[in-house]
C-alpha positions as CSV (number, residue, x, y, z in Angstrom):
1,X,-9.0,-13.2,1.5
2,X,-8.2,-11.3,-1.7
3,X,-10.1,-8.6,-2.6
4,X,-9.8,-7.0,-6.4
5,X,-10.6,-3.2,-7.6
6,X,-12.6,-2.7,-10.4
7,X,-10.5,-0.3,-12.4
8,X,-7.3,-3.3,-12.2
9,X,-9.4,-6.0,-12.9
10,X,-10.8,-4.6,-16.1
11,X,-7.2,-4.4,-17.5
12,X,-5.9,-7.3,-19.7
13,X,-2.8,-9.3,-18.8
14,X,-3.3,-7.9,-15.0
15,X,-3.1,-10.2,-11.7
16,X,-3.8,-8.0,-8.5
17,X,-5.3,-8.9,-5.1
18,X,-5.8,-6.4,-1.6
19,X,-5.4,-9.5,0.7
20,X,-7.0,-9.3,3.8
21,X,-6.0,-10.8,6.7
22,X,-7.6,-14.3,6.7
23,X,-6.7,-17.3,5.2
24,X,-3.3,-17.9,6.6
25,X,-1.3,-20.3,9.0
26,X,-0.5,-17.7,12.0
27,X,-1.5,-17.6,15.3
28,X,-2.3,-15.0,18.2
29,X,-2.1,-11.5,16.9
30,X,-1.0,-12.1,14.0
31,X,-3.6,-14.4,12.8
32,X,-3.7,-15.3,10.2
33,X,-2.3,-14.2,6.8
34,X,0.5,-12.2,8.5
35,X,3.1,-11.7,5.5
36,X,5.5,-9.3,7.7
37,X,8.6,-11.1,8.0
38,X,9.2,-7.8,9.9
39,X,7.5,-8.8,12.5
40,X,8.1,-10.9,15.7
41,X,5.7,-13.7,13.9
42,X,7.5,-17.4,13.3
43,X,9.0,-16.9,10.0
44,X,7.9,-20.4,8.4
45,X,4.4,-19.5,9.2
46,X,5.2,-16.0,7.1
47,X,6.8,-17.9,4.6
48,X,3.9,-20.1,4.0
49,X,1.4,-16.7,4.0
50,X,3.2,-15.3,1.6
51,X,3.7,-18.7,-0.6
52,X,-0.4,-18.3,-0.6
53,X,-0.2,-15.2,-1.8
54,X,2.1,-16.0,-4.6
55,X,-0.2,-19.1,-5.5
56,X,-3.3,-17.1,-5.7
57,X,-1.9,-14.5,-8.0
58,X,-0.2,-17.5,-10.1
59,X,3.2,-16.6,-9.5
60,X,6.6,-18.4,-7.7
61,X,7.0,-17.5,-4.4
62,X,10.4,-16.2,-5.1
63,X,8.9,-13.7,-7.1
64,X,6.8,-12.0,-4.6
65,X,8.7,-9.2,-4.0
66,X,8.1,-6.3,-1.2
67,X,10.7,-3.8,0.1
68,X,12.4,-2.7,3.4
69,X,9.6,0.0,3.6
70,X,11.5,3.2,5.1
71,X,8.5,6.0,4.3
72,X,10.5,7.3,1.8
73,X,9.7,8.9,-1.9
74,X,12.4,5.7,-2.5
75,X,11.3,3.8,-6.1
76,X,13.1,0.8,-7.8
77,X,12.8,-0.3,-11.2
78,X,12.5,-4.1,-10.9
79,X,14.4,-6.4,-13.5
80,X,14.6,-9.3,-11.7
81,X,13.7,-10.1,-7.9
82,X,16.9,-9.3,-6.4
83,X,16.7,-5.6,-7.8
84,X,13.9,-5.8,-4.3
85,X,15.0,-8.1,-1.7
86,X,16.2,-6.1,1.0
87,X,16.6,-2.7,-0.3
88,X,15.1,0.2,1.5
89,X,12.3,1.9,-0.6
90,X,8.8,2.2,-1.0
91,X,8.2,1.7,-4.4
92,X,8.8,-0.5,-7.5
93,X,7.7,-0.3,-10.8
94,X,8.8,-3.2,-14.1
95,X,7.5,-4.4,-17.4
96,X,8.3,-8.1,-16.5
97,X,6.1,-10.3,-16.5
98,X,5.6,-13.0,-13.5
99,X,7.2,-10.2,-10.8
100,X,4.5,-9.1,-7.9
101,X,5.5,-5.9,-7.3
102,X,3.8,-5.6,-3.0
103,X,3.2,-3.5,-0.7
104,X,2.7,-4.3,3.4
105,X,0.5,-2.3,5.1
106,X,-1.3,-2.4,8.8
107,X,-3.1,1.0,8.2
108,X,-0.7,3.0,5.6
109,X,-1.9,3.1,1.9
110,X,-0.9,0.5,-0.2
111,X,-1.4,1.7,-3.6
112,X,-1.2,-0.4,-6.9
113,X,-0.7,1.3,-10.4
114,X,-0.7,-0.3,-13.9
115,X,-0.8,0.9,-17.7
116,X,-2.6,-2.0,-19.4
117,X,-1.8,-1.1,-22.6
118,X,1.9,-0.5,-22.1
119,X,2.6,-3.3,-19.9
120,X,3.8,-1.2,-17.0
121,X,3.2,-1.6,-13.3
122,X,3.9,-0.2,-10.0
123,X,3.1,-0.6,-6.2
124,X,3.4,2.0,-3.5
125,X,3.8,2.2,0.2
126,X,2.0,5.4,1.1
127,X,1.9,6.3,5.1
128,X,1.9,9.7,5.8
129,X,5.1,10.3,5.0
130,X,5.7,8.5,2.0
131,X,2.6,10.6,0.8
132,X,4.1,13.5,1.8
133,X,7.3,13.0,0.7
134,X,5.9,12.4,-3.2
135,X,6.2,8.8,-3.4
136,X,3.2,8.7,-5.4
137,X,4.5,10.8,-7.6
138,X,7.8,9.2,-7.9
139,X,6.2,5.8,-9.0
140,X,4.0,7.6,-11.7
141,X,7.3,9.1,-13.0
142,X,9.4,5.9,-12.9
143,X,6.3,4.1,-14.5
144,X,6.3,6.9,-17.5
145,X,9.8,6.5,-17.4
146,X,9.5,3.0,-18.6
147,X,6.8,4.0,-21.1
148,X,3.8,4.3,-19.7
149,X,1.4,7.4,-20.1
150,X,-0.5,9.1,-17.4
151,X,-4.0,9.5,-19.2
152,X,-3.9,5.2,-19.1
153,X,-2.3,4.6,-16.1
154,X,-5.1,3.3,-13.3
155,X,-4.1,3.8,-9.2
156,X,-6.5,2.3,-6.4
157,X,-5.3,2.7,-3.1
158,X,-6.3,-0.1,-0.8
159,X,-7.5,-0.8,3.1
160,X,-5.8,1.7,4.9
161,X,-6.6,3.7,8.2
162,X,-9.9,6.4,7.4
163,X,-10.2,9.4,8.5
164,X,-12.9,8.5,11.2
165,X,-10.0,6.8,12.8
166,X,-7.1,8.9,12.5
167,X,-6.6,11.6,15.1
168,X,-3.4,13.2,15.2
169,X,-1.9,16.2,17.0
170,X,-1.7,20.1,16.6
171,X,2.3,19.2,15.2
172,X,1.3,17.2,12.7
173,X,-1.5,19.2,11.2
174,X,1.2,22.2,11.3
175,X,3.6,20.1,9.2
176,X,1.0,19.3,6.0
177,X,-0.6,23.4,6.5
178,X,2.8,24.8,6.4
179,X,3.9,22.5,3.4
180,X,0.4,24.0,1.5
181,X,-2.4,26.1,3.0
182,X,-4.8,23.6,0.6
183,X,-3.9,20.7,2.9
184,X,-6.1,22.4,5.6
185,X,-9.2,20.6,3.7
186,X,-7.9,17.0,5.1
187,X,-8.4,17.4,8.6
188,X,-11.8,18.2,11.0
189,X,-11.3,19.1,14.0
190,X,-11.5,15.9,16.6
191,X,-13.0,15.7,20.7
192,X,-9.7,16.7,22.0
193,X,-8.4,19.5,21.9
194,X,-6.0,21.0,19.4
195,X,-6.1,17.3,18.0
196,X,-7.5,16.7,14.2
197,X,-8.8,13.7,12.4
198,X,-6.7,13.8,9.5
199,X,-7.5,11.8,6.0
200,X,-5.2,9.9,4.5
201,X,-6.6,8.2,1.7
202,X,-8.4,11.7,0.6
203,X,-4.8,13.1,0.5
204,X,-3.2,10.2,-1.2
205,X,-5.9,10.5,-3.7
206,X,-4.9,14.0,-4.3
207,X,-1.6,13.2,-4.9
208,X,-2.4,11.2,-7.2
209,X,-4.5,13.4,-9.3
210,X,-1.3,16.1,-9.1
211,X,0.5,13.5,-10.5
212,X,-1.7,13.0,-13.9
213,X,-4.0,10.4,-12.9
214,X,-7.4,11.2,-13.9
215,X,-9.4,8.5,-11.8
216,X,-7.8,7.4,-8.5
217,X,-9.6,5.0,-6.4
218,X,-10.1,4.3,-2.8
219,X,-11.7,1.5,-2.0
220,X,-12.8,2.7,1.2
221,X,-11.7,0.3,3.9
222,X,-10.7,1.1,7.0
223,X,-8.3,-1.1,8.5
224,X,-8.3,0.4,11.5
225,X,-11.8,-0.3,11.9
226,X,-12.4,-3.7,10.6
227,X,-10.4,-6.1,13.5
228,X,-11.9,-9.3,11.8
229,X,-10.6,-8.1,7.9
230,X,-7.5,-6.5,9.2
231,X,-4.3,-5.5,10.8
232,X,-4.2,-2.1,11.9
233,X,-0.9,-0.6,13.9
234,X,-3.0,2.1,15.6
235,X,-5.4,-0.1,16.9
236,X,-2.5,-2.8,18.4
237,X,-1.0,0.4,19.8
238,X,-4.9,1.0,21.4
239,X,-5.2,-2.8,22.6
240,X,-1.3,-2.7,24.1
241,X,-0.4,-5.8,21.8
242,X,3.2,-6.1,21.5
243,X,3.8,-6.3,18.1
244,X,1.1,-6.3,14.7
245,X,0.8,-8.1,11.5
246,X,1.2,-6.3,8.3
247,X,-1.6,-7.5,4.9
248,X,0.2,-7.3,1.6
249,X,-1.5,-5.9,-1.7
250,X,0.4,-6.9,-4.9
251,X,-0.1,-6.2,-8.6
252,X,1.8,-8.4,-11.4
253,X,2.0,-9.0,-15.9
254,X,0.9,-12.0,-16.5
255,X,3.7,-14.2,-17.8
């Protein structure tokens, strides 16, 4: 249930996992690591997800921490786990150890950040908007802010909705082109007309790269794609399901 990237995994000191959405206690649609307590899911069966995911990255359940995720260029600097519960951002970054820093997703980019070396970390929320707002580089700023340097820091963005799955309308390609003509390069045209498929993870890699990092990752999964690995909002929106659950991604120190 708990896929690692390469480029996090060679780090010392690091504890990281992309959880899919096997493995858990939940039923129906939301089966069966659900971790949304956002959602319409019983919350004792989202408790107990997210107690697995604390388990497997070997820290107290307390201490995984997510946001009220708002799309935002938001980011918190994490001291202790109620500097999360609650607020509404997108980001965190710290330097403490035993603190998973997580992100929910159901087809937005969850992103995970660390400096090895310095003993900072970060995790993002990137939809669309969060990406296009700068969140990504808000977190690579907070996480120099705390003493990290750009050349060292390593960002993989996880399962998120791929291009081949992301049609939007003539609006919404207007919004990114008018922002920056460049932007034209992430969307082909789709079967409809005036519609595009536009990609996500190809921008938020970009973004990344703007902000100093020299080798951002995608590990190019498409959650929209893949019902049996994960949830996807577009494609419960598609199947007229009433509600979705959400996979976390979460990155901590080791204590």
């Amino acid at each position: 249930m708990r896929i690692a990237a390469p480029a996090l995994a060679a780090l010392e000191g690091i504890e990281h996992g992309f959880f899919e959405r096997n493995g858990g206690v939940s039923g129906g649609i939301f089966a069966s690591l659900n971790t949304g307590l956002g959602s319409q899911d019983r919350r004792e069966d989202v408790l107990e997800n997210r107690r697995r995911v604390a388990q497997s990255l070997g820290v107290a359940p307390e201490h995984l921490l997510t946001l009220h995720q708002v799309h935002s260029a938001d980011v918190v600097h994490v001291r202790e786990p109620g500097d999360a519960r609650g607020v509404r951002a997108d980001a965190m970054v710290t330097t403490v150890p035993g603190l998973a820093l997580a992100a929910l997703s159901a087809d937005c980019a969850p992103v995970l950040l660390a400096d090895g070396e310095a003993g900072v970390i970060g995790a993002a929320h990137a939809g669309w908007g969060g990406a296009f707002r700068g969140v990504l580089e808000a977190t690579v700023g907070a996480m120099t802010g705390l003493g990290a340097r750009r050349p060292a820091i390593r960002a993989v963005i996880g399962p998120c909705i791929a291009q081949a799955s992301y049609e939007v309308g003539p609006e919404f390609q207007e919004r990114f082109v008018s922002a920056e003509a460049a932007n034209a390069r992430f969307f082909v045209p789709s079967t409809r007309q005036g519609h595009h498929m536009f990609d996500l993870p190809g921008y938020a890699l970009e973004r990344l790269r703007a902000a100093g990092i020299e080798e951002p990752a995608w590990l190019g999964l498409d959650t929209c794609a893949l019902a049996e690995r994960f949830f996807s909002y577009r494609r419960s929106v598609h199947r007229a399901e009433s509600d979705y659950g959400r996979q976390i991604s979460a990155i901590a120190l080791r204590g």
